[in-house]
C-alpha positions as CSV (number, residue, x, y, z in Angstrom):
1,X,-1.1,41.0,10.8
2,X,2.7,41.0,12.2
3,X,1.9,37.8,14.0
4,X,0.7,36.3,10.9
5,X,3.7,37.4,9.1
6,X,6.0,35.7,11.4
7,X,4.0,32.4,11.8
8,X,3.6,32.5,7.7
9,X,7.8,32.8,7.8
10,X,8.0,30.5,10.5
11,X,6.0,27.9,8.2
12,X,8.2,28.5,5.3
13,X,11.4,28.0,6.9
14,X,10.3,24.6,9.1
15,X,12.3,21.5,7.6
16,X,13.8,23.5,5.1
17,X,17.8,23.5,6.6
18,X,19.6,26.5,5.4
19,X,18.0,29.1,3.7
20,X,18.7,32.3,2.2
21,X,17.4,35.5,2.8
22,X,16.8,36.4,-1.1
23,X,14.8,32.9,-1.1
24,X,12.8,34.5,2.0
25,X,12.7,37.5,0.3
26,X,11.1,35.9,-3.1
27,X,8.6,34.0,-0.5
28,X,7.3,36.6,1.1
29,X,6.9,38.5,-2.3
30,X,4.9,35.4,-3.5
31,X,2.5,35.3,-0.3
32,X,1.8,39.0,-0.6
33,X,3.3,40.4,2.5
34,X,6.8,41.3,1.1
35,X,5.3,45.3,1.2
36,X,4.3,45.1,4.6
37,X,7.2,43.3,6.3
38,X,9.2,46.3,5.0
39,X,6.9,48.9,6.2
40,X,6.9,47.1,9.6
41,X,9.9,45.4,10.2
42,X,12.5,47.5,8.0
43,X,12.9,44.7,5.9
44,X,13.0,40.9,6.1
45,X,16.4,40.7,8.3
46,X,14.0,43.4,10.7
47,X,11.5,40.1,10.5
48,X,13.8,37.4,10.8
49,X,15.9,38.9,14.1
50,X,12.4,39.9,15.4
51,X,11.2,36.1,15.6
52,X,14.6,35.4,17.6
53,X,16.2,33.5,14.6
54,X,19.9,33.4,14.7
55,X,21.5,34.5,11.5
56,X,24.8,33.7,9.5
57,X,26.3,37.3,7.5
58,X,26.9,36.3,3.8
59,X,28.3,38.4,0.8
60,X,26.5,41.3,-1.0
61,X,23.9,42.0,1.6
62,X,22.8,38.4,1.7
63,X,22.0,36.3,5.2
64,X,21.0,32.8,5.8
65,X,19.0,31.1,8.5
66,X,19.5,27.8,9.8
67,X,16.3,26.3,11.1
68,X,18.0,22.6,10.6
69,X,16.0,20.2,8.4
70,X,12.8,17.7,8.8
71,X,15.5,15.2,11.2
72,X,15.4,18.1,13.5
73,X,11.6,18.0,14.2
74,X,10.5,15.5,16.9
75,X,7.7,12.8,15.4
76,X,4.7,14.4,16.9
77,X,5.9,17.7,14.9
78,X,7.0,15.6,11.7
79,X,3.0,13.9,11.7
80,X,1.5,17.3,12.4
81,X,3.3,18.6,9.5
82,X,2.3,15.9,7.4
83,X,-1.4,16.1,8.6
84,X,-1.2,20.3,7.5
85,X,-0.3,18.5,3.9
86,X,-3.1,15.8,3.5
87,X,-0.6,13.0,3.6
88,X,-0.4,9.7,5.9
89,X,0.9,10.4,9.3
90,X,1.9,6.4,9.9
91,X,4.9,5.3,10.0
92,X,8.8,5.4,11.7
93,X,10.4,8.8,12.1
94,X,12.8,7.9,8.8
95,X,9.4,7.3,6.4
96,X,7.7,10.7,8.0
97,X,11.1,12.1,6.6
98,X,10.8,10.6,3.6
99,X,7.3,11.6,2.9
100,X,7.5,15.3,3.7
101,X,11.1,15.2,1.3
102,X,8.9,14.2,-1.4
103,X,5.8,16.0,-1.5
104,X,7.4,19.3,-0.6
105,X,6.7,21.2,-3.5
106,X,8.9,24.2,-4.6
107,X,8.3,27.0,-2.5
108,X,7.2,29.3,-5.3
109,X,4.6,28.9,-8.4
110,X,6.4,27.3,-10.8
111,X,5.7,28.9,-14.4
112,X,3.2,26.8,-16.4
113,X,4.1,24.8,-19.6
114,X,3.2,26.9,-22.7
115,X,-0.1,26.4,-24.3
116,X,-0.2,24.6,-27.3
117,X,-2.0,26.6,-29.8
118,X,-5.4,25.7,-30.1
119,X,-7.4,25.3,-33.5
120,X,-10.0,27.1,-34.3
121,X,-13.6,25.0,-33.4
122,X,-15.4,23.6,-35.5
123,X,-18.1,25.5,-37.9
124,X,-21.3,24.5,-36.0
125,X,-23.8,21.9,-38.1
126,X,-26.9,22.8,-38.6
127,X,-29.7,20.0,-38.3
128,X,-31.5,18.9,-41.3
């Protein structure tokens, strides 16, 4: 389960740049393993400094990691990274880039759009 925590954050963070530990934090809560990465790593800096990552001190408790973005990734690891999402894996390095940028999709549920209230169906006919 650890290593599947670490390869799940690992996941998260590739291509993303900069990120912050509360957006970590609200990841890991989303893929269900916030609970346990406290019980076995003290917490997600515990996580983060176990996978070797280096980290930068903010305010208020706050950290960020620096994984650098999708130019970062050679084009073998930009095509498997598209080929994990479905999407074409042809191309120069600057259209993998481009590809990945826009069909990364936020990294938490996003709430859905209210229902519209629905009206009541119809009184059922009756055959003649």
């Amino acid at each position: 389960r650890e290593e599947e925590e670490g390869r799940n954050l690992l996941h998260f963070l590739r291509g993303r740049g900069r990120v912050s530990s509360r957006d970590i934090g609200r990841h890991l809560k989303w893929s269900g393993s916030l609970d346990d990465v406290k019980e076995k790593w003290g917490g997600v800096k515990g996580l983060v400094n176990g996978l070797g990552l280096e980290v930068e001190e903010g305010e208020d408790n706050e950290f960020f990691v620096d994984t650098g973005g999708w130019d970062k990734l050679t084009v073998q690891e930009l095509k498997a990274e598209l080929k994990i999402r479905g999407l074409k894996v042809s191309g120069v390095k600057s259209e993998l880039i481009s590809r990945l940028e826009s069909s990364t999709v936020a990294s938490f549920p996003q709430p859905s759009a209210p229902l519209a209230p629905q009206s009541p169906p119809p009184p059922p006919t009756l055959a003649p």
